[in-house]
N, C-alpha and C positions, 0 to 999 in steps of 0.2 A: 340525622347524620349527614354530613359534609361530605363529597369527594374532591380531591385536590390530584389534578391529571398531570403526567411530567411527561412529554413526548420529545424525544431525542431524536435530532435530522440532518442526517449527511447530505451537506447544499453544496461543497465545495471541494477541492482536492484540499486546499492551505489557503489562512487566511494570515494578514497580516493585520497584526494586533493594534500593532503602531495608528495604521490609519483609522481605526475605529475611535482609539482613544483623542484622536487627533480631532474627528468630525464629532463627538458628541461631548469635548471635554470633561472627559468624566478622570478623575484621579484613578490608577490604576492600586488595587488593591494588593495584586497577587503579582508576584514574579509577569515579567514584561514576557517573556514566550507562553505560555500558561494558557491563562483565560481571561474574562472579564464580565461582569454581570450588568444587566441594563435596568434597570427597575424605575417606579413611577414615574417620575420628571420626563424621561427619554420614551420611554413608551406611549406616556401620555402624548406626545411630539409625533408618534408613526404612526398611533394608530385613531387617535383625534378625540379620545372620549377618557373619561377614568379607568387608570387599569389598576384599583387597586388589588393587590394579592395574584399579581401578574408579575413573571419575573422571566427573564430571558438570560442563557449563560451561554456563552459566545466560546467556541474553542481551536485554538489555534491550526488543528490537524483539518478544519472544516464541517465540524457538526456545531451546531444547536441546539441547546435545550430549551424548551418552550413550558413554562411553569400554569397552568391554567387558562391556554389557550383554544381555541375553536380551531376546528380546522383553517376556514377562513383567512382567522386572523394571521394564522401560520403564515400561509399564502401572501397577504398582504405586507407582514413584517418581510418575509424574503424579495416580494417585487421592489418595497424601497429602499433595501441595502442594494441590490441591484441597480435601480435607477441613480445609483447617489457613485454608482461607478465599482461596484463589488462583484467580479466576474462568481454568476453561479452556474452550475453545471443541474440543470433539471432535471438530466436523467436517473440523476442519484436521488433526489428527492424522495422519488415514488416507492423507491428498491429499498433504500437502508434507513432504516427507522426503527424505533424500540419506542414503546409504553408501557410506563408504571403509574399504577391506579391507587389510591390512598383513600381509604376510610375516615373520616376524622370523628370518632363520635365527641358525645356531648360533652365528655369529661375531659376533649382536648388532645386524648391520647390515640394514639394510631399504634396497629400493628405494621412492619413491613413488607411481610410477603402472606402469600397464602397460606394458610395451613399452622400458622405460626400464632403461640399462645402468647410471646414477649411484648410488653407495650411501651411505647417509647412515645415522650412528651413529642406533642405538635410544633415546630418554630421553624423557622430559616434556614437555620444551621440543618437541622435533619432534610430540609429542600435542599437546599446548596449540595449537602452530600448524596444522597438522589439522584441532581442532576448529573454529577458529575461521573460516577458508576455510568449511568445510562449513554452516555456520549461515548465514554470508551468502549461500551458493550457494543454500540451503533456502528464504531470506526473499527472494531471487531471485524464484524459483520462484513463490511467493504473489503476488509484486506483477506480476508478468508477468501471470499467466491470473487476478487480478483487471481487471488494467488494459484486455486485449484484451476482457474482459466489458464493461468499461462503453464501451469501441468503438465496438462492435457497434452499442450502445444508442443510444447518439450517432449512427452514422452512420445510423441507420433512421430517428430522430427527425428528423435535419436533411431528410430525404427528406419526409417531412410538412409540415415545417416553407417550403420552397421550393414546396411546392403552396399555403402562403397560409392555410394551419391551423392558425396563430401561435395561434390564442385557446384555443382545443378542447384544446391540450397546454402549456397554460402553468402547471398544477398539476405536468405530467411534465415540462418546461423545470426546474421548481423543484428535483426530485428529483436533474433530471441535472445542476445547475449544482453541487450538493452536496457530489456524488462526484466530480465536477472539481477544485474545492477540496480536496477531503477527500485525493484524492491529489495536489495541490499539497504541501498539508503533510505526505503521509508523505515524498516524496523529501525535501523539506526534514529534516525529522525524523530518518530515517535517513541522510543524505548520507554517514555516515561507513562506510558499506556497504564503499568501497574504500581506506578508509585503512588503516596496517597498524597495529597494537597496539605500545605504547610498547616491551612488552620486545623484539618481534622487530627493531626499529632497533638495538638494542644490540649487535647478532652479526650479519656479512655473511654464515655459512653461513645463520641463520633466515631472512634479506633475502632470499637466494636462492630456498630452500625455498619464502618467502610467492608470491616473485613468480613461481618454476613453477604451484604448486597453482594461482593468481590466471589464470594461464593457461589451466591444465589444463580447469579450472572456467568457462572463457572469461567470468570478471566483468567485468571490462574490455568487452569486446562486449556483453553482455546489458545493461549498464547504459547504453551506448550507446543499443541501440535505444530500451530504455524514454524514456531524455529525449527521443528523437524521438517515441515513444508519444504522451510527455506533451505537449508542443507539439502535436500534431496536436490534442492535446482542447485546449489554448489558440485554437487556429485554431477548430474547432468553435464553442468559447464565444463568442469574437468576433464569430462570422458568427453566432450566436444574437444577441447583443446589437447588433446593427447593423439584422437582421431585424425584431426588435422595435422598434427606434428608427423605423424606415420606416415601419411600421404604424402607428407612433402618430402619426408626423409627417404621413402620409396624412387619419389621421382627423381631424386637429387642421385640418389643410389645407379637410376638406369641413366641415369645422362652420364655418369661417370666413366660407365661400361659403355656406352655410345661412342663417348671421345677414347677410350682406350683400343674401341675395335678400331676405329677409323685412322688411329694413330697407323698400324701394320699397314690396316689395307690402304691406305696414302700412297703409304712406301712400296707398295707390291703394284701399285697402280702407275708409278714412276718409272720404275724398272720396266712395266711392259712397254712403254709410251719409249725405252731407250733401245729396248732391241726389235723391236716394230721395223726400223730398217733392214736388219738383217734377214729378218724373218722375209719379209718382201723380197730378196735377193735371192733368198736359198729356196722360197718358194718356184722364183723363175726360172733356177737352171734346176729344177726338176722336170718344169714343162717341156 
């Protein structure tokens, strides 16, 4: 019996596709924002020996899928897209990751998950769809326990913020309206998280396959919660932006009353300044 390892790696925030296809001339297969896959020829070129039954899928949102690699090699595939001028972010490396392990027995056929009596032919095609599940599970992953981080942030902040401390944190208002936006437009960005890839439409077994893994991976659920995530920091912003509107509408309010008291007392302040002479006069013939 064979094992055939798919390990999926969050190296990057966003990759551009352009310059991969640019530095390894490879024809692109898939829609230009997509993906792209590297297999023997290119491999063979980074990593110095035969990689047959080695496959690499490159994805635009910043994850990797590494088909039958060692750790090592992982390592080393990341230092020379690095070296070759590919900003990577290492901290993600270690934190967002996914592994799918594959049986292949003798008669070629693999099951896909654990537990699971269905067998599906060994080939590419069921790699390909593998990898591609697992990169979105992995970039999952990333937007999840970033997103619960700026939560957090949010919901401590709006805590200060109902105490009336609106001024004191409107540099940290700035910060967090930021990151609110900023994952506005990754979901935007990435929406196509749960779409399936053009070739798997082609073949009702791949349909199939997508939509177990899609399962399995419970994408469908996670990306639920996340747009419930994301609203709740909509909600937050809102009650940020309302808070502050109060405040200003408050102070605009007492400046109003400021300039309408000072209006009289101007005038009452005028009048003393006019008979100030008198008074001095009728002071002295009392003395």
């Amino acid at each position: 019996m064979k094992n055939t390892k798919i390990k999926s790696v969050k190296v990057a925030t966003f990759f551009s596709l352009d310059k991969f296809v640019e530095l390894f001339n490879i024809p692109m297969q898939f829609k230009w924002d997509e993906y792209l896959i590297l297999s023997r020829r290119d491999l063979d070129l980074i990593l110095k020996y035969n990689t047959q039954n080695k496959h690499v899928y490159i994805f635009k949102y910043g994850c990797i899928s590494f088909v039958n690699f060692e750790d090592e090699e992982i390592f080393t595939f990341i230092k020379y897209i690095e070296s070759i001028g590919f900003k990577i972010n290492h901290s993600l490396v270690y934190k967002y990751y996914d592994i799918h392990n594959l049986k292949v027995m003798p008669n070629q056929k693999i099951k896909l998950m654990n537990g699971s009596d269905v067998e599906y032919d060994y080939n590419d095609k069921l790699i390909h769809t593998i990898s591609v599940i697992l990169s979105k599970s992995t970039e999952l992953y990333r937007f999840e326990a970033e997103l619960n981080k700026v939560l957090d942030e949010a919901e401590k902040f709006i805590t200060f913020l109902q105490k009336g401390r609106l001024g004191f944190y409107r540099r940290k208002s700035s910060i967090l309206i930021s990151k609110i936006l900023r994952f506005k437009y990754d979901s935007i960005h990435n929406i196509r998280v749960l779409d399936r890839p053009a070739f798997v439409e082609q073949s009702i077994s791949l349909r199939n396959i997508y939509d177990d893994l899609s399962e399995y991976y419970e994408l469908d659920e996670r990306i639920n919660v996340i747009k419930g995530k994301i609203s709740s920091l909509h909600d937050i912003l809102d009650l940020y932006t309302n808070l502050s509107f109060n405040q200003s509408e408050t102070r605009l309010i007492l400046f109003e009353i400021f300039l309408l008291v000072l209006f009289p007392a101007s005038h009452l302040f005028d009048y003393l300044l006019k008979i100030e002479p008198s008074l001095k006069f009728l002071s002295n013939l009392l003395k």
